[in-house]
C-alpha positions in Angstrom: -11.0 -10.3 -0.3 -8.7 -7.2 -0.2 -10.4 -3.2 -0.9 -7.9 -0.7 -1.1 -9.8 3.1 -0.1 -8.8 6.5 0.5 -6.9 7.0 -2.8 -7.6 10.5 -4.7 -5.4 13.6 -5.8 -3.4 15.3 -3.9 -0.2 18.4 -3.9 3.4 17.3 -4.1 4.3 17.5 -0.2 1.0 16.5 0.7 0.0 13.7 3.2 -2.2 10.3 2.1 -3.3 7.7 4.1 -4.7 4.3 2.4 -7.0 2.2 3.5 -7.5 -2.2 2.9 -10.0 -3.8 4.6 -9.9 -7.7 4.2 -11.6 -10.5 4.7 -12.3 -14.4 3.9 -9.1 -15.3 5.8 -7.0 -15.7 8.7 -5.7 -11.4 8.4 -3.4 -11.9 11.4 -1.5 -15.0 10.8 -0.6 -13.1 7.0 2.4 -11.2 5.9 1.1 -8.6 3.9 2.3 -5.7 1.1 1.9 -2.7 -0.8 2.6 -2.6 -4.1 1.8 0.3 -6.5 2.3 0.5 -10.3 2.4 3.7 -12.1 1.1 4.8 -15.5 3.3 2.9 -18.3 5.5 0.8 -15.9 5.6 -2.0 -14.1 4.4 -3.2 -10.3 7.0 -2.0 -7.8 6.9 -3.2 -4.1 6.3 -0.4 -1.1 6.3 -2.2 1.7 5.7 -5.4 3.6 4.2 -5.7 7.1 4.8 -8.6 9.1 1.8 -10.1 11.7 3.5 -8.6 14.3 3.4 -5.1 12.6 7.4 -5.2 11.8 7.9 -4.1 8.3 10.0 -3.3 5.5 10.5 -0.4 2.8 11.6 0.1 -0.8 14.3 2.6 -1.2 11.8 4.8 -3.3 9.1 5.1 0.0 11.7 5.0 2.7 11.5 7.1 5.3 7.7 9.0 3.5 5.4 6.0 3.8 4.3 4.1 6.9 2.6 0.5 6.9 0.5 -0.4 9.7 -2.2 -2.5 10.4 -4.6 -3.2 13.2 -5.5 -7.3 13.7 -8.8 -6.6 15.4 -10.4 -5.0 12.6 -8.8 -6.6 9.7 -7.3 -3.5 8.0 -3.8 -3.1 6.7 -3.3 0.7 6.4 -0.2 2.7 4.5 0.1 6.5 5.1 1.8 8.6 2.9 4.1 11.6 3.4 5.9 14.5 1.7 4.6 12.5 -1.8 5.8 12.9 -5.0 4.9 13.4 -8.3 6.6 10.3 -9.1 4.0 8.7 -6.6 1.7 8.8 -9.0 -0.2 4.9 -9.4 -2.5 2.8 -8.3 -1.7 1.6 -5.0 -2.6 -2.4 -4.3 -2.7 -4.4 -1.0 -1.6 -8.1 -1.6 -0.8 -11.2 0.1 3.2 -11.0 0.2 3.9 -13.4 -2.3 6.7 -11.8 -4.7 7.6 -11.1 -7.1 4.3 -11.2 -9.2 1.8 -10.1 -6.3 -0.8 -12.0 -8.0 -3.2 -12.1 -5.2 -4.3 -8.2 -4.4 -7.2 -6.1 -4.6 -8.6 -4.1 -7.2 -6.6 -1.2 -6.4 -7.2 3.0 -5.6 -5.4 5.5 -7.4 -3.0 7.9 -6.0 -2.4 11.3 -8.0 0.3 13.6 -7.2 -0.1 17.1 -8.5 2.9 19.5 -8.8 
């Protein structure tokens, strides 16, 4: 089971950090993403964090959003920076299993106010 938290509205510039607590599997042996999709569009990867906490960025978050994740407690975490409106979606943790991300959690909305 994946629960995305800490979603809400916040000011173009404006800091974010998201929260997916897991469960019902093996958390550290798992690759895991970020994926977001915004109003009207379709899902676009963030990020994937290896088990080792090594990750990966798509050009869009690069160098704004962080992916971490702590093994012990079973929560894969993404903080966001200097967002944009263009940030505006609903923010997804899944198993990294591209391109569809079929397997992810209901999902908390992000809302970038200008």
């Amino acid at each position: 089971q994946l629960v995305e938290s800490g979603g809400g509205v916040v000011q173009s510039g404006g800091s974010l950090r998201l929260s997916c607590h897991t469960s019902g599997f093996v958390f550290e042996y798992h690759a895991m993403s970020w994926v977001r999709q915004a109003p009207g569009k379709g899902l676009e990867w963030i990020s994937t964090i290896n088990f080792d906490g090594s990750s990966l960025y798509g050009d869009s978050v690069k160098g704004r959003f962080t992916a971490s994740r702590d093994n012990a407690e079973k929560v894969l975490y993404l903080q966001l920076n200097n967002v944009k409106t263009e940030d505006t979606a609903i923010y997804y943790c899944a198993f990294n299993e591209p391109p569809h991300y079929t397997s992810r959690g209901q999902g908390t909305q992000v809302t970038v106010s200008s």
